[in-house]
C-alpha positions in Angstrom: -7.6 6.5 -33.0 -8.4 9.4 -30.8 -6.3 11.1 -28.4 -9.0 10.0 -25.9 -8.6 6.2 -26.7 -4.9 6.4 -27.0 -4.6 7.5 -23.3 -7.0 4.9 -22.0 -4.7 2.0 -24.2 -1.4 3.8 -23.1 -2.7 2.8 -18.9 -4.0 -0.3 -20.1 -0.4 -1.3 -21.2 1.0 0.2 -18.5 -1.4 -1.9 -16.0 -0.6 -5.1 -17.8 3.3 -5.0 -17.2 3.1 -3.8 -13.8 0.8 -7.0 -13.2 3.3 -9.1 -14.7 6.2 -7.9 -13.2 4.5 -8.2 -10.1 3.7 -11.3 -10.4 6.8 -12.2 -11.3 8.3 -10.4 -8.4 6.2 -12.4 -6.1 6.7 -15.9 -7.9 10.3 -15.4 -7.3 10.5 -14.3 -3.6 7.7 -16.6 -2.8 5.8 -13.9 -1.1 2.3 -13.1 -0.8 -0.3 -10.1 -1.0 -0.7 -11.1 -5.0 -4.5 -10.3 -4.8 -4.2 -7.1 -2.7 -2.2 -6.4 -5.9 -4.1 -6.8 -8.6 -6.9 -5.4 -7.0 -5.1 -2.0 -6.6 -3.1 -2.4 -10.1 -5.2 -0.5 -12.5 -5.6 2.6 -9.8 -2.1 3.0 -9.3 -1.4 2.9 -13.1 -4.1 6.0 -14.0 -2.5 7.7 -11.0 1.1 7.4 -12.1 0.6 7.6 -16.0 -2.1 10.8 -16.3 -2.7 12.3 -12.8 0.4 13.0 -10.4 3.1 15.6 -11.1 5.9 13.4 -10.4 9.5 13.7 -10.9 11.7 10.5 -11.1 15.2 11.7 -11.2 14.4 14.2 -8.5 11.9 12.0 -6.6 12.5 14.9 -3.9 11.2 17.9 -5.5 9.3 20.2 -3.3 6.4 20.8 -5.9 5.7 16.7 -6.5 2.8 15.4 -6.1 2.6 12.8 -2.9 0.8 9.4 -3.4 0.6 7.3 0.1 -0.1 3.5 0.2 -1.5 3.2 2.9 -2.3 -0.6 2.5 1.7 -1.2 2.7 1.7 -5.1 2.7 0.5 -4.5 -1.7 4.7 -2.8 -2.1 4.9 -5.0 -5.0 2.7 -3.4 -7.4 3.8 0.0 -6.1 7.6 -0.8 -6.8 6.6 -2.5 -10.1 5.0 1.4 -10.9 7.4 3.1 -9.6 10.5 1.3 -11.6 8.5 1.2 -15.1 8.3 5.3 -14.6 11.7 5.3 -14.0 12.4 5.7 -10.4 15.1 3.0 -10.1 15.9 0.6 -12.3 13.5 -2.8 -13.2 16.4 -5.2 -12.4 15.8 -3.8 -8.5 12.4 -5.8 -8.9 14.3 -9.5 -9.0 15.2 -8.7 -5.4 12.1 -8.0 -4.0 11.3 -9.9 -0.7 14.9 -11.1 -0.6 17.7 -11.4 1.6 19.2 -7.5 1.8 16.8 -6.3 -0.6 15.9 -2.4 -0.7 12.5 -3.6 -2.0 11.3 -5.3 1.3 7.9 -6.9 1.7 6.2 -4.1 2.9 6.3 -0.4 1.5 9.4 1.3 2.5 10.5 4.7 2.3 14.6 3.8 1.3 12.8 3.3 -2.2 13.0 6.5 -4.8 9.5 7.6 -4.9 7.6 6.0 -1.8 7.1 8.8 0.4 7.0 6.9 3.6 7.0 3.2 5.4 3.6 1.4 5.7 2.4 -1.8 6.2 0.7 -1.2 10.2 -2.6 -0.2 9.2 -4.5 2.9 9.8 -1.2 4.7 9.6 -1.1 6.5 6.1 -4.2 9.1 6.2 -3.3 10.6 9.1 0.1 11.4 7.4 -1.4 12.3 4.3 -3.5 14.6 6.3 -0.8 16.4 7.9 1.1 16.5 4.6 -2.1 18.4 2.7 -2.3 20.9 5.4 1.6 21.7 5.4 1.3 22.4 1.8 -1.3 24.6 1.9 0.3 26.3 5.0 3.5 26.7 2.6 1.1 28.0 -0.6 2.1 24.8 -2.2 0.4 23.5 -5.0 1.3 19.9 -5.2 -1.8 17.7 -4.5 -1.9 14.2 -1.8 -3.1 11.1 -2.8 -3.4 8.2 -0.7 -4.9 4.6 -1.3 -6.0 2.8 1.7 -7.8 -1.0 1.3 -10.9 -1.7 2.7 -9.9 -3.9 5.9 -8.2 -0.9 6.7 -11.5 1.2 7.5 -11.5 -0.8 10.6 -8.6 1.2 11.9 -10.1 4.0 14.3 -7.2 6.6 13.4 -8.8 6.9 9.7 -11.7 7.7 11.0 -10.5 10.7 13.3 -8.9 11.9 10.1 -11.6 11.4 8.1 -13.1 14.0 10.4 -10.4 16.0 10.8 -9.9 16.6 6.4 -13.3 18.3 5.9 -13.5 20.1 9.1 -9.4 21.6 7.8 -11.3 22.0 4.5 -8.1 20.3 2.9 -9.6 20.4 -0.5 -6.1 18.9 -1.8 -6.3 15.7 -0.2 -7.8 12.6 -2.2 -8.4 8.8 -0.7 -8.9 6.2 -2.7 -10.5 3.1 -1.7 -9.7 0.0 -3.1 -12.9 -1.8 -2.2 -12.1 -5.5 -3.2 -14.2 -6.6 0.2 -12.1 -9.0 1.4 -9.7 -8.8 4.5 -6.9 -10.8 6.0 -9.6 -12.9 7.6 -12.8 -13.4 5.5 -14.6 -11.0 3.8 -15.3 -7.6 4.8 -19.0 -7.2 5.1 -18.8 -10.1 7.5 -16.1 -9.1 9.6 -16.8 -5.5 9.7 -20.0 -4.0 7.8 -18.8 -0.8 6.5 -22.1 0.0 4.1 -23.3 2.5 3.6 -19.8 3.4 3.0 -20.4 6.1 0.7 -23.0 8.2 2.7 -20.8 7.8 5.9 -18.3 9.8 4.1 -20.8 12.4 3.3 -22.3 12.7 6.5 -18.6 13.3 7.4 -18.6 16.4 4.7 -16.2 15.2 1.8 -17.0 14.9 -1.9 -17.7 11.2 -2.6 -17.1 9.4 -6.2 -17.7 5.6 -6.4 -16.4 3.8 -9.4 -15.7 0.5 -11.0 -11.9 0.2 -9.7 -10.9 -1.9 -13.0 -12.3 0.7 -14.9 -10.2 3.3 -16.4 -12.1 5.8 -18.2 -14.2 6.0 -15.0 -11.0 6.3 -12.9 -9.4 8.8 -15.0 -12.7 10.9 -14.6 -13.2 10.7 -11.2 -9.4 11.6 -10.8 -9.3 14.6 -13.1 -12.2 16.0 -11.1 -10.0 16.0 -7.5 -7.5 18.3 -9.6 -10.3 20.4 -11.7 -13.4 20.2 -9.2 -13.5 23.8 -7.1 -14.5 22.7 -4.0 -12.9 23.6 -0.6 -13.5 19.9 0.9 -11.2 16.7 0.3 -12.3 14.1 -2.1 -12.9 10.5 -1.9 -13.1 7.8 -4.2 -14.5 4.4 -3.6 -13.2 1.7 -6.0 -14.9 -1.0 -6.2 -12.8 -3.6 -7.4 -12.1 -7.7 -7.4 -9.2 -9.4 -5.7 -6.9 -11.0 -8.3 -8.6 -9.5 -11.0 -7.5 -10.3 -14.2 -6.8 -14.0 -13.0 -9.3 -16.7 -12.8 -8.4 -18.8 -10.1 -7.3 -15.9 -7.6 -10.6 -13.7 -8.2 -12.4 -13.2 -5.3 -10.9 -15.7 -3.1 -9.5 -15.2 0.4 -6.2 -17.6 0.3 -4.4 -15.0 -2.3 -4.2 -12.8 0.4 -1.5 -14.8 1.4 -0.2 -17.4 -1.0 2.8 -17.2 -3.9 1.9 -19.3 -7.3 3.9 -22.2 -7.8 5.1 -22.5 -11.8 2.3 -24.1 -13.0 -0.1 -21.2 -11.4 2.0 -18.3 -12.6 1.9 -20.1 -16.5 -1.6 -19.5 -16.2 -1.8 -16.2 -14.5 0.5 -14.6 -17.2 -1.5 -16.4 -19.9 -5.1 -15.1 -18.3 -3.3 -11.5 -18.0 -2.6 -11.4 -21.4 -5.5 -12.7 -22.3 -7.5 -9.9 -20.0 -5.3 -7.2 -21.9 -5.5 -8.2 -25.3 -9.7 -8.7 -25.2 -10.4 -5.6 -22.8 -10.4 -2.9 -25.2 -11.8 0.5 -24.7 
């Protein structure tokens, strides 16, 4: 097997335990956001496996790279990342959503490796922002990522930021979108038409990539570019991606915003994932 196909398998793998775990996680603490999760699973996975300098037993180190969720209220597939790199131990994840838990229902920055507290939306750019041009003021390498969900472009403060990047030429900033189209309430285009989505962010001057969001070989091309790519504007990615993915009866539909499976559901979600991972080969 090439060294090309081995990376793509090595994320796949990766993906497919954090969506169990996570599953798992939220099964147990009969929480909610599962969809939001899934949808975002395979972006976080290429980020953490092939594209941030990261450093788990110094999750402090000045030359890191910084990843931002943004869309806070999806903490259980970013914890389920963050504790299969190493960040804290997996037997943390049996608390989540619990009683005294360090692993609380919404991103929190007490957690080795999440950079800061989200879950109010609209709040994460504009940090990531500030972040990007602090490193450059300090000549620091280290690149920002930040993932922000699609209900979220309803939030006015992204959009000052989304001016305020380009016209700061802060070249090593990169958003991700994860474009599933479906917000707390219904779906997006009907709450809130954001197309055309892509040419917005152009006419706002940054370097736009769209890709399938469940995609990896597309993802891990689109986010080599933001390290490789000379230009002296940030980059954005639009995912487009499928709520539940991976997961029959939670695809696409609005309730798994909010519900936890029951036994019987999570069965058949962990048989469907593993079914999903064994026949998606690349």
């Amino acid at each position: 097997m090439q060294k090309h196909n081995i990376t793509l398998e090595n994320i796949k793998y990766f993906s497919y335990k954090t969506k169990v775990a996570c599953l798992e996680m939220v099964h147990r603490s009969g929480a909610s956001h599962i969809g939001s999760c899934l949808s975002s699973a395979d972006i976080l996975s290429t980020l953490y496996t092939e594209i941030l300098n990261v450093f788990p037993s110094d999750p402090e180190n000045s030359y890191r790279d910084i990843f931002i969720l943004s869309k806070g209220h999806a903490a259980a597939i970013l914890y389920a990342v963050l504790a299969e790199k190493g960040f804290f131990p997996k037997s943390w994840l049996n608390d989540y959503a619990c009683n005294g838990s360090l692993l609380l229902g919404h991103a929190s920055h007490l957690v080795p490796g999440v950079e800061v507290s989200t879950g109010s939306l609209g709040h994460g750019l504009p940090i990531a922002c500030g972040m990007a041009m602090a490193r450059r003021k300090d000549n620091n390498p280290s690149k920002v990522f930040v993932l922000l969900s699609d209900g979220e472009l309803n939030e006015g403060s992204n959009w000052e930021s989304f001016l305020f990047a380009p016209h700061h030429r802060l070249s090593n900033l990169t958003v991700l979108v994860d474009y599933n189209k479906i917000q707390s309430f219904g779906y997006t285009n009907q709450i809130l038409n954001l197309e055309p989505l892509g040419l917005k962010f152009q006419s706002f001057g940054w370097y736009v990539s769209e890709v399938d969001g469940h995609n990896i070989e597309q993802l891990l091309y689109a986010l080599k570019n933001t390290r490789h790519c000379e230009i002296d504007r940030p980059h954005i990615i639009i995912c487009n991606t499928v709520k539940g993915k991976g997961v029959s009866f939670m695809e696409d539909k609005l309730e798994w915003h909010y519900k936890s499976p029951n036994n019987d559901e999570l069965e058949q979600a962990l048989a469907e994932l593993k079914l999903y991972h064994e026949t998606n080969i690349y």
